[in-house]
N, C-alpha and C positions, 0 to 999 in steps of 0.2 A: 704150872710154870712151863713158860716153853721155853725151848734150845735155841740158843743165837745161828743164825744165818752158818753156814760155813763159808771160811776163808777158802780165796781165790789162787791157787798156785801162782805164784809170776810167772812159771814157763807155761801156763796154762792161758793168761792172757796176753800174748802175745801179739806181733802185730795182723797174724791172718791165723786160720785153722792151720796147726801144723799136724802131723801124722809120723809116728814114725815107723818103722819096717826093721828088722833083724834080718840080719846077714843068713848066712847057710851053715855059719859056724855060734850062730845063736849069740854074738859078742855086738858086732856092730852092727850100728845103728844108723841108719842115713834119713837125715829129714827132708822132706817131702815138702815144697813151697804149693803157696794155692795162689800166689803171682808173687811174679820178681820183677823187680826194681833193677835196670843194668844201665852201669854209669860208666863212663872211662876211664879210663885209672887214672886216678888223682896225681898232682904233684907231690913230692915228698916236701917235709917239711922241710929238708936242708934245700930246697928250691924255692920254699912260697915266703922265706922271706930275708929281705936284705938290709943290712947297713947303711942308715943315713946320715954321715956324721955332720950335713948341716945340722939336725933337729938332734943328734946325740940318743937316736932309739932305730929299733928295725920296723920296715913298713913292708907290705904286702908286694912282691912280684908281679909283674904283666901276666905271667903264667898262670901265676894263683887267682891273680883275679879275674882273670878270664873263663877260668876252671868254675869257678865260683857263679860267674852268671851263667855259663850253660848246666852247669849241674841243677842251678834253682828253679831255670825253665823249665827241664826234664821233672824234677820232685815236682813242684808244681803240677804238671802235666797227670804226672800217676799217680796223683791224692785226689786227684778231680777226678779221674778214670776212673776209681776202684771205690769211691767216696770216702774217702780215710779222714779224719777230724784230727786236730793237732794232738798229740800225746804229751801230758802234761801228767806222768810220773814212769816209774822205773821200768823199762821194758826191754826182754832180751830185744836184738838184730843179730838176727843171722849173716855173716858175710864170708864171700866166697871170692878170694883174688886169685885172676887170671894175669899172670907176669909177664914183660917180654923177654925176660932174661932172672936167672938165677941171680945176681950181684942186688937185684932190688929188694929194697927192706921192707914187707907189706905194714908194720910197724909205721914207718915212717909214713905211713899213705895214709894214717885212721883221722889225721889234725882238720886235712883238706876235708873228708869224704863227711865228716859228723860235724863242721860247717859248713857244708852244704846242706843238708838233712834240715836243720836249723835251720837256717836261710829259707830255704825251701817250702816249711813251715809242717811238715812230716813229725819235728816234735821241737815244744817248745823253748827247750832248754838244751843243748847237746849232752849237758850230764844226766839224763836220764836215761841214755844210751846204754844199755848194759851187753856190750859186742861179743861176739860168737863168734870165733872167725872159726868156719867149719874147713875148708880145705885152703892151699895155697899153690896153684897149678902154672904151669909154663904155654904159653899161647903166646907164637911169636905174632904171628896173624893177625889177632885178635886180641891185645890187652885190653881187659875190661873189668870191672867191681862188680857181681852179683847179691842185693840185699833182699832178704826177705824178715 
């Protein structure tokens, strides 16, 4: 009689090799990407969509949808780069938001960034997104979405 296969961790299949490293106080842990995905920081939801009260429903923003085809181009771009196949079950993502200001809610930025991902075709449902948001940093210069 043999022994079934062993199961796969899910933080084990995730979307690249991750690695992690311990601090100098032996607690934390910083994960180590082996390529990143850098998008611009999304619209928040209270932007990407508005009140029609011809139609009596909300539809998508200029902003949003504009966000929305460069972000596809960009996904697009780094699944052809890296050869990445669409993900079609649960897999963490790491995400790492760089803010231009404290007042932004990186919350409200998850709606835009995991349809684009979707869109993008990175994976095929956005509910198999299982997000990580590992830090959430101020970068007035430079706001920008880090995934891996």
């Amino acid at each position: 009689m043999s022994r079934p296969p062993k199961r796969e961790n899910r933080e084990t299949r995730g979307l690249e090799v991750h690695r992690e490293r311990i601090g100098p106080d032996g607690k934390d842990a910083e994960i180590l990407p082996k390529e990143v995905l850098v998008l611009d920081l999304p619209p928040s939801v209270n932007r990407a969509f508005t009140w029609n009260p011809r139609g009596h429903h909300f539809v998508h923003t200029n902003e949003y949808s504009s966000y929305l085809d460069y972000g596809t181009y960009v996904v697009i771009a780094w699944c052809r780069k890296n050869k990445i196949k669409p993900i079609s079950d649960y897999r963490p993502l790491y995400i790492k938001f760089f803010l231009k200001d404290s007042r932004t809610d990186s919350h409200n930025l998850k709606k835009a960034l995991f349809d684009v991902l979707q869109k993008g075709g990175l994976f095929t449902n956005d509910k198999y997104i299982l997000d990580r948001t590992v830090s959430v940093e101020i970068d007035k210069k430079n706001p920008r979405v880090e995934l891996w």
